[in-house]
VMD Tcl script that draws the C-alpha trace (Angstrom):
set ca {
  {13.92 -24.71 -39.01}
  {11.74 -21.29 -39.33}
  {11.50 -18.32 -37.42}
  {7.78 -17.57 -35.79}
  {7.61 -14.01 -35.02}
  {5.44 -13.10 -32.54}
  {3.36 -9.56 -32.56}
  {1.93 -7.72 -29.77}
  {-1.44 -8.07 -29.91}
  {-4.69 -5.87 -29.84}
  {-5.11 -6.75 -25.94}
  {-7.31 -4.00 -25.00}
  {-10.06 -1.37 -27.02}
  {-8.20 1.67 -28.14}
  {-5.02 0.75 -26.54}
  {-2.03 1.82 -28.76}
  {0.98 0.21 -27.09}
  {2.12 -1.22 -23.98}
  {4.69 -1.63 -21.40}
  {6.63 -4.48 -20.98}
  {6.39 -5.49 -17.12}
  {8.50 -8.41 -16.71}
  {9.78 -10.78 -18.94}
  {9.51 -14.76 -18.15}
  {11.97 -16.38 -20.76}
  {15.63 -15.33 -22.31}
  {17.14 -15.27 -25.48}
  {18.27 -18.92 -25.77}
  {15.37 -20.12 -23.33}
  {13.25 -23.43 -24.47}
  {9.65 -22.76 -24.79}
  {6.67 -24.69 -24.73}
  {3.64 -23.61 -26.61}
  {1.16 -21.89 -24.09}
  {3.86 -21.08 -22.00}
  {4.36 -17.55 -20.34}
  {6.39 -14.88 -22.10}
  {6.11 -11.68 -20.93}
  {3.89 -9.54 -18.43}
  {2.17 -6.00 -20.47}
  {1.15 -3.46 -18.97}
  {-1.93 -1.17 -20.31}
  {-3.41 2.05 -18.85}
  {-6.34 -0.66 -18.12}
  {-4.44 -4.26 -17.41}
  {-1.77 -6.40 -17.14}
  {-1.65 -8.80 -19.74}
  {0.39 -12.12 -18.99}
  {1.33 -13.34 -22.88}
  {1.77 -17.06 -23.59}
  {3.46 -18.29 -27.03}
  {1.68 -19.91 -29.50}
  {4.15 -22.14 -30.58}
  {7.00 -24.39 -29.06}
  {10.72 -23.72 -30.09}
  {14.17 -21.67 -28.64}
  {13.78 -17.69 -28.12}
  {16.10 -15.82 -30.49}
  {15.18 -12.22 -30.09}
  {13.38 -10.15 -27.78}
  {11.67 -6.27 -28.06}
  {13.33 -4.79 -25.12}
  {13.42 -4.43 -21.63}
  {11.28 -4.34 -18.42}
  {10.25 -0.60 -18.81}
  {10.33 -0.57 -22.72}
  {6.78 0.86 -24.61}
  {5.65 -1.55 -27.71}
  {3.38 -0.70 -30.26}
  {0.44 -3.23 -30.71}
  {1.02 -5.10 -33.51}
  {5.09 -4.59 -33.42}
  {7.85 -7.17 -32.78}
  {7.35 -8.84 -28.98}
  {9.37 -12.40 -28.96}
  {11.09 -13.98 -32.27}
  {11.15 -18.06 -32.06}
  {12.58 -20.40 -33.53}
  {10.74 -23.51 -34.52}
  {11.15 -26.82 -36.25}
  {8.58 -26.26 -38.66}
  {6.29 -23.63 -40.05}
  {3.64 -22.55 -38.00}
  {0.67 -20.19 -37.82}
  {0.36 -16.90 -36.03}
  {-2.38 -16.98 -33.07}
  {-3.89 -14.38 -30.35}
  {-2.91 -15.56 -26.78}
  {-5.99 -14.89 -24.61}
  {-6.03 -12.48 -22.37}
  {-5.73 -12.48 -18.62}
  {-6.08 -11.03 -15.22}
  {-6.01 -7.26 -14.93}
  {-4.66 -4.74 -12.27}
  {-5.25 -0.80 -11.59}
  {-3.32 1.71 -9.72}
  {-4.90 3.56 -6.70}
  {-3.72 5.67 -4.05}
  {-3.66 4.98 -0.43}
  {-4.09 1.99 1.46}
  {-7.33 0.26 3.38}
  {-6.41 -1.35 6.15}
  {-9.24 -2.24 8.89}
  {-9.38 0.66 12.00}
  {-9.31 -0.75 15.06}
  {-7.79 1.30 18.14}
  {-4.66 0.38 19.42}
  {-3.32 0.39 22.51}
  {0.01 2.68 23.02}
  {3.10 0.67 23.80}
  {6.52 1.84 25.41}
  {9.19 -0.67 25.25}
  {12.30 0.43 27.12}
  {15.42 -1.86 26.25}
  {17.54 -3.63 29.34}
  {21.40 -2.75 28.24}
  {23.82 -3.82 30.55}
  {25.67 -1.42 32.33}
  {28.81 0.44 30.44}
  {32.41 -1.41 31.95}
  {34.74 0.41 33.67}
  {35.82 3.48 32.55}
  {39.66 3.20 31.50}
  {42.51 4.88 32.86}
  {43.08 8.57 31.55}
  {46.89 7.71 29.76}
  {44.19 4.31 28.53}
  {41.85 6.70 26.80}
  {42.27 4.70 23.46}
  {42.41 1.12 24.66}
  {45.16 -0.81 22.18}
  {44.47 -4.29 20.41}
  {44.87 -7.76 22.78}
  {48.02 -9.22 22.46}
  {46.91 -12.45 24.35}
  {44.54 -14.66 22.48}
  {41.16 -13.94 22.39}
  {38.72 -16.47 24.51}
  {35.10 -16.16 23.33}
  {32.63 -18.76 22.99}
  {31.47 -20.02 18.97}
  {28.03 -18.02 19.38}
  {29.77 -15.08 20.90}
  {32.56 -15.27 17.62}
  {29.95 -15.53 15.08}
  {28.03 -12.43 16.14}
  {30.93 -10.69 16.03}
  {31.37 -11.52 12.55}
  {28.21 -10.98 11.30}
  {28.09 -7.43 13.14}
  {31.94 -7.12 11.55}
  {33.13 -6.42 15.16}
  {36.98 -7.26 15.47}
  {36.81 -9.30 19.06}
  {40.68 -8.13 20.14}
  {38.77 -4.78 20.68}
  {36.41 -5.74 23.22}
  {37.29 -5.35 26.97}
  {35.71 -7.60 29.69}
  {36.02 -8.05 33.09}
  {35.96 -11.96 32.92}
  {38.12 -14.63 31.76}
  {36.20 -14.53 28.36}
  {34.37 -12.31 26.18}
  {30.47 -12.52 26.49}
  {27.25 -12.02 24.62}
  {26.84 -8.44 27.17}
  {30.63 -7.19 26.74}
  {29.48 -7.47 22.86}
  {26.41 -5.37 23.72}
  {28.43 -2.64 25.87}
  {31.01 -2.19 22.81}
  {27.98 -1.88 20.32}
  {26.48 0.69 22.85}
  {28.90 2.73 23.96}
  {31.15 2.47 21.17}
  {34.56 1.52 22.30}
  {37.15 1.63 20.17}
  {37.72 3.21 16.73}
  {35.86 2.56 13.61}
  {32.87 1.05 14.77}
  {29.06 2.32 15.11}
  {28.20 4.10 18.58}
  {24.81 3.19 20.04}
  {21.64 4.01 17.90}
  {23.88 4.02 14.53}
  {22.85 2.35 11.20}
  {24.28 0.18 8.74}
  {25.23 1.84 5.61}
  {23.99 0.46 2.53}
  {24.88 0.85 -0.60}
  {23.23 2.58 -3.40}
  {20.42 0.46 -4.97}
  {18.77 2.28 -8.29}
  {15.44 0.82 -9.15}
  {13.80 1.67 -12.11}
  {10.56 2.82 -11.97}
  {8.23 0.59 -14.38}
  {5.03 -1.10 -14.64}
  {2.45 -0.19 -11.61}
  {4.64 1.95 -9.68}
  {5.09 4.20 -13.11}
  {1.69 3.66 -13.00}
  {1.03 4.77 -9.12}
  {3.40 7.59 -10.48}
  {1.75 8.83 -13.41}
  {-1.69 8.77 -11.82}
  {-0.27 10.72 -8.73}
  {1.39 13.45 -10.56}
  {-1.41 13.35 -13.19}
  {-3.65 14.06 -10.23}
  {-1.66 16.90 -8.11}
  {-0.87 18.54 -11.53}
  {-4.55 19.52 -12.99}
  {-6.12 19.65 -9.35}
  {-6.09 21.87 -7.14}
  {-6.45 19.98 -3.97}
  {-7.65 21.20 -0.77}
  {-8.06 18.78 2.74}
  {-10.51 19.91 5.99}
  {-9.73 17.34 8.65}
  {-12.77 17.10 11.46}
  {-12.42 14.87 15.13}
  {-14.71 12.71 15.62}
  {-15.75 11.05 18.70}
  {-16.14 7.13 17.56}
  {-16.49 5.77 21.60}
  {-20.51 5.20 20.53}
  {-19.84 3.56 17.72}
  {-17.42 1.61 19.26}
  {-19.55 0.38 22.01}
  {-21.97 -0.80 19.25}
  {-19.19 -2.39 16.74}
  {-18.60 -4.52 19.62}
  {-22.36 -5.65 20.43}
  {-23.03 -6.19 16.80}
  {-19.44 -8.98 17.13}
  {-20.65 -10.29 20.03}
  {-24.03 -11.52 18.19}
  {-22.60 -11.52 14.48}
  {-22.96 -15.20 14.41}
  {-21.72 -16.77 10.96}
  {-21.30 -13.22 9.61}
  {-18.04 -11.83 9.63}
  {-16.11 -9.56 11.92}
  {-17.06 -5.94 11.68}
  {-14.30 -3.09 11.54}
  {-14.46 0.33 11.82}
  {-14.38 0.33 7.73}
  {-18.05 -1.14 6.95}
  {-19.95 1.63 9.55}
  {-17.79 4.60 8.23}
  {-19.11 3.54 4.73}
  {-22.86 3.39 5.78}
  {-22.31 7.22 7.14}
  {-20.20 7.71 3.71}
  {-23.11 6.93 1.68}
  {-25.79 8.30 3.49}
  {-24.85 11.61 3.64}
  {-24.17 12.38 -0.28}
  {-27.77 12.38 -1.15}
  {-27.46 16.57 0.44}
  {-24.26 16.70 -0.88}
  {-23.85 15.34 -4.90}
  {-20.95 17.48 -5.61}
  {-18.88 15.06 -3.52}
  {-19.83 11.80 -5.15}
  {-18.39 13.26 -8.87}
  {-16.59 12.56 -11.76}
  {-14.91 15.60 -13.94}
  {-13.99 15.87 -17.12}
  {-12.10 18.69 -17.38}
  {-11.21 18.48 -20.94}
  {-14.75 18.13 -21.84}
  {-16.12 20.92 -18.91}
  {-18.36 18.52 -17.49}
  {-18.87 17.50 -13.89}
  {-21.31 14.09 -13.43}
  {-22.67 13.72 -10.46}
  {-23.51 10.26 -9.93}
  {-26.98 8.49 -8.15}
  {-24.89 5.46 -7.24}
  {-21.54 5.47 -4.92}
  {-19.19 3.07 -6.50}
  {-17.07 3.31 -3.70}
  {-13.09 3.02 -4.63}
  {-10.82 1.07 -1.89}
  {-7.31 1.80 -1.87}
  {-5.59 -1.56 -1.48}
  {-2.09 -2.44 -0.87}
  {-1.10 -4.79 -2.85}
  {2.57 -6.27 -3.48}
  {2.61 -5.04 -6.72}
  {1.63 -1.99 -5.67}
  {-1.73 -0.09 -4.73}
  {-4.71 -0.72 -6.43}
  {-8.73 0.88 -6.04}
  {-11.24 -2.27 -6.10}
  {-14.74 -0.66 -6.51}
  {-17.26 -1.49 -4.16}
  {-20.45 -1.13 -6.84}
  {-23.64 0.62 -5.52}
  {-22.17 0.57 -1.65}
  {-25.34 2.52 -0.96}
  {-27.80 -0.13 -1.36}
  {-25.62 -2.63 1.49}
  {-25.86 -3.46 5.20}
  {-22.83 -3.61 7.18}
  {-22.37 -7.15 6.93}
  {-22.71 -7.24 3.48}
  {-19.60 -3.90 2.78}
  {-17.53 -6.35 5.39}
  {-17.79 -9.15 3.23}
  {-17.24 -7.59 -0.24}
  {-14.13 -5.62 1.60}
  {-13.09 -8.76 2.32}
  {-13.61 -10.88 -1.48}
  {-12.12 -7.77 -3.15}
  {-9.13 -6.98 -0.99}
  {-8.30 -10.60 -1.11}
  {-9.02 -10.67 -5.01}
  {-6.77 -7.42 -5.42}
  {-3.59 -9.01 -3.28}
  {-3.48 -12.35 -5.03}
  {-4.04 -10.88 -8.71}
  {-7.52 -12.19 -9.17}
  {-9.50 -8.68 -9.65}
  {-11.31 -8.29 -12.96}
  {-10.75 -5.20 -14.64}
  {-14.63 -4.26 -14.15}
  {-13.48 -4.76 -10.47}
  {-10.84 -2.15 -10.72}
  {-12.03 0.75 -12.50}
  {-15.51 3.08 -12.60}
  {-14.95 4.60 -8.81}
  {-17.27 7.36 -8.04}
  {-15.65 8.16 -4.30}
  {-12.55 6.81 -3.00}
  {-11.71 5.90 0.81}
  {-8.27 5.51 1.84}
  {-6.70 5.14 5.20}
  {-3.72 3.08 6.91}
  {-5.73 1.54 9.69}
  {-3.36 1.51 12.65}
  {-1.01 3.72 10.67}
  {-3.22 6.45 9.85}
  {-1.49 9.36 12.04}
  {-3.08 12.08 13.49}
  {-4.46 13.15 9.90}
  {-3.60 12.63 6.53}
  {-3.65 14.42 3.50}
  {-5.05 12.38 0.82}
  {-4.36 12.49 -3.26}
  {-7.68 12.51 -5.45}
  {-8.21 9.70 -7.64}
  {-8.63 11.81 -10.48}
  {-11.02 12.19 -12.29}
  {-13.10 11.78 -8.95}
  {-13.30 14.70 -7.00}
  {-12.94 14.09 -3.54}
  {-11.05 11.27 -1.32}
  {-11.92 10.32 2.15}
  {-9.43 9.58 4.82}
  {-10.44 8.20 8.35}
  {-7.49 8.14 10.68}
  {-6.20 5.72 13.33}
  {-8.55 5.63 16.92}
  {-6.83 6.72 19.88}
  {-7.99 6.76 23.31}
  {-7.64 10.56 25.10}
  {-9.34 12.23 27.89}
  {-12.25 14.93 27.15}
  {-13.99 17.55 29.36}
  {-18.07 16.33 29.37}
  {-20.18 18.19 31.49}
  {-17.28 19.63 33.38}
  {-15.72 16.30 34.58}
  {-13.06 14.76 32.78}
  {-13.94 11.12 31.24}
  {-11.97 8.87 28.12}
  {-12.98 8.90 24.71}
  {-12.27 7.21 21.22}
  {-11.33 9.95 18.89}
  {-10.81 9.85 15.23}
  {-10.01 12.05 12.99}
  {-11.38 12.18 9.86}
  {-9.80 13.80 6.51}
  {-11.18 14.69 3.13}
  {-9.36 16.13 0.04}
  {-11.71 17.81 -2.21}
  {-10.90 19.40 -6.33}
  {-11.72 23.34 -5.50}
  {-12.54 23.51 -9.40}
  {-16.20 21.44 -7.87}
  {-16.15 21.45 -4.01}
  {-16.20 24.81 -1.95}
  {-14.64 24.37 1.17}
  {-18.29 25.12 2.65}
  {-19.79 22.21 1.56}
  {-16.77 19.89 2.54}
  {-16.58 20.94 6.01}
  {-20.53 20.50 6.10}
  {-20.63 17.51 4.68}
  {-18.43 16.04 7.02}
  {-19.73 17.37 9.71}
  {-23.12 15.15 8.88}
  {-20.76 12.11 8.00}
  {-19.89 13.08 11.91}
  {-23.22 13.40 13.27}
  {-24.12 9.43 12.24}
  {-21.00 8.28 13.67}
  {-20.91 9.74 16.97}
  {-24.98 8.64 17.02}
  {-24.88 5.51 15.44}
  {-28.00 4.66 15.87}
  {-28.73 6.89 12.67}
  {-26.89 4.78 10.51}
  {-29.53 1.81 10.54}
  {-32.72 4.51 9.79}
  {-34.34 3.67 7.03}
}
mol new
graphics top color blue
foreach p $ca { graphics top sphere $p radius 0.5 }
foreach p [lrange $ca 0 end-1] q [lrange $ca 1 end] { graphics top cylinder $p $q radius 0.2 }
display resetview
């Protein structure tokens, strides 16, 4: 037998150590050769590691959360024969970003009003405490099991029928007969869960508080009437053909991009250690994703130079390629301009984090349908409003509030946006 120590490699230029992410074996664990170790985490990628040889683990670094060193101790194995050291290749990579994308599309408000039945009888006032059953309980099997699961003790329950049913459950819940159990509209308690914060959320974290820390963020939020642009979203579906579905997303980019040609200070990167500001030709437009391990900025490259149809499809290929893992690291990085929104979600307005070292983040809210005064008579309208955060060391709030304000001009006359 021999013990096969294996190093953390070199798995990225300049990189110095990593974080360990996740581990996929135990001390003790059987391991085949190629098979998965251990997920690392760079300031550029996650790294899945695979073993180079086949034996039992007997050792491991650390923990999920732990920093290595390249070239230090990872996984210790024990083999049945010597064996040579070799470099697993290296995978897939993810990158934190800020917000989420989601697709706008307006949405229709909703009430939803709850039938309850109505409370039981009100008990005598020397009854004001009502005491335990002393008779057996009748209830049906369903009825019993809810109980349970809601940890309702059924000897509590009044009814007004021979048995206990599914709507004398409800009125306890509701009105909260009884002592020691939740009144209407109360909670479960939980109990304390501590997570520790590692891989892409320390990430997320880092990043965030990297960015609110050396920035000095300010947001102008404009309306914008979108009931135009609407109107012609809709016409452009209707005859899209093979092509896919247009959201909101694709036309807010085309107004995005053609605006910063009068305005270069938005589309910049700064280097504040160096005490340089690059304003860049091409918007490589950054697309906060949600992701479920967390959000990530796939980079729409040279999102000036594409139609509609053509931003709806690479949204598409890159949002899908950042939620199942698939995004190449070239995919992930080299943002210029970052939009971020919650679709749906998006409130009233937002306030949006920079993705430093960028220097401005755009943030279209959720569509809502409200009435407006034109030409004295009151008519509906699709607002939206529309939110940037800008670094004050580069933007004046001047030039925010007048860029936007020609972002708003092509959206409210779309036609614009498809003038050469």
């Amino acid at each position: 037998m021999a013990r096969f120590t294996f190093k953390l490699p070199d798995i990225g230029e300049g990189i110095a150590e990593a974080e360990i992410v996740a581990w996929h074996v135990k001390v003790g664990d059987t391991v085949e050769e190629d098979q998965g170790l251990a997920d690392m985490m760079t300031d550029k990628a996650t790294v899945e590691l695979e073993s180079p040889v086949a034996g039992t683990v007997v050792e491991l670094a650390g923990e999920a959360g732990d920093q290595i060193s390249i070239g230090a101790m990872l996984v210790v194995i024990e083999t049945e024969g010597e064996v040579e050291s070799t470099k697993p290749d290296v995978v897939e990579a993810e990158n934190p970003g800020v917000e989420e994308v989601a697709p706008l599309e307006p949405e229709p408000s909703v009430l939803v009003v709850d039938d309850f039945p109505a409370p039981p009888p009100a008990p005598p006032p020397a009854q004001a405490a009502p005491a335990p059953r002393t008779e057996a309980v009748l209830a049906s099997p369903a009825v019993r099991a809810r109980a349970k699961e809601l940890g309702v003790d059924l000897s509590q329950v009044r009814t007004t029928a021979d048995r206990i049913r599914h709507s004398d459950l409800d009125a306890f819940l509701l009105y909260g007969q009884g002592e020691g159990y939740r009144p209407a509209g109360a909670s479960r308690k939980r109990p304390d869960e501590p997570i520790k914060v590692i891989g892409m959320r320390r990430r997320i974290a880092e990043n965030m508080a990297a960015s609110k820390r050396h920035i000095p963020h300010f947001t102008y939020v404009e309306e914008i009437d979108v009931t135009a642009l609407e109107d012609m979203r809709a016409a452009l579906n209707d005859n899209r053909g093979d092509r896919p579905k247009l959201t909101l997303l694709p036309l807010i980019i085309v107004a995005v991009c053609k605006a910063i040609p009068d305005f270069p200070m938005i589309n910049a990167r700064y280097d504040d250690e160096a005490g340089v500001v690059t304003r860049h030709g091409s918007v490589h437009l950054g697309m906060a994703t949600q992701t479920d391990a967390g959000l990530m900025v796939p980079v729409i490259r040279d999102a000036q130079d594409r139609n509609v149809w053509q931003l709806a499809s690479e949204i598409r290929r890159l949002s899908e390629a950042a939620r199942s893992g698939k995004a190449k690291s070239e995919e992930l990085s080299g943002s210029t301009l970052t939009v971020t929104s919650l679709g749906p979600l998006g409130g009233i307005s937002t306030t949006p984090v920079i993705n430093r070292p960028e220097v401005a983040i755009i943030g279209p809210n959720r569509v809502i349908e409200r009435p407006v005064i034109r030409d004295g008579q009151i008519a509906a309208a699709k607002l939206m409003n529309l939110s940037i955060s800008c670094d004050h060391r580069v933007v004046d709030g001047w030039d925010a509030a007048s860029y936007v304000q020609a972002v708003r001009k092509l959206l409210e006359t779309p036609v614009l946006l498809f003038d050469q």
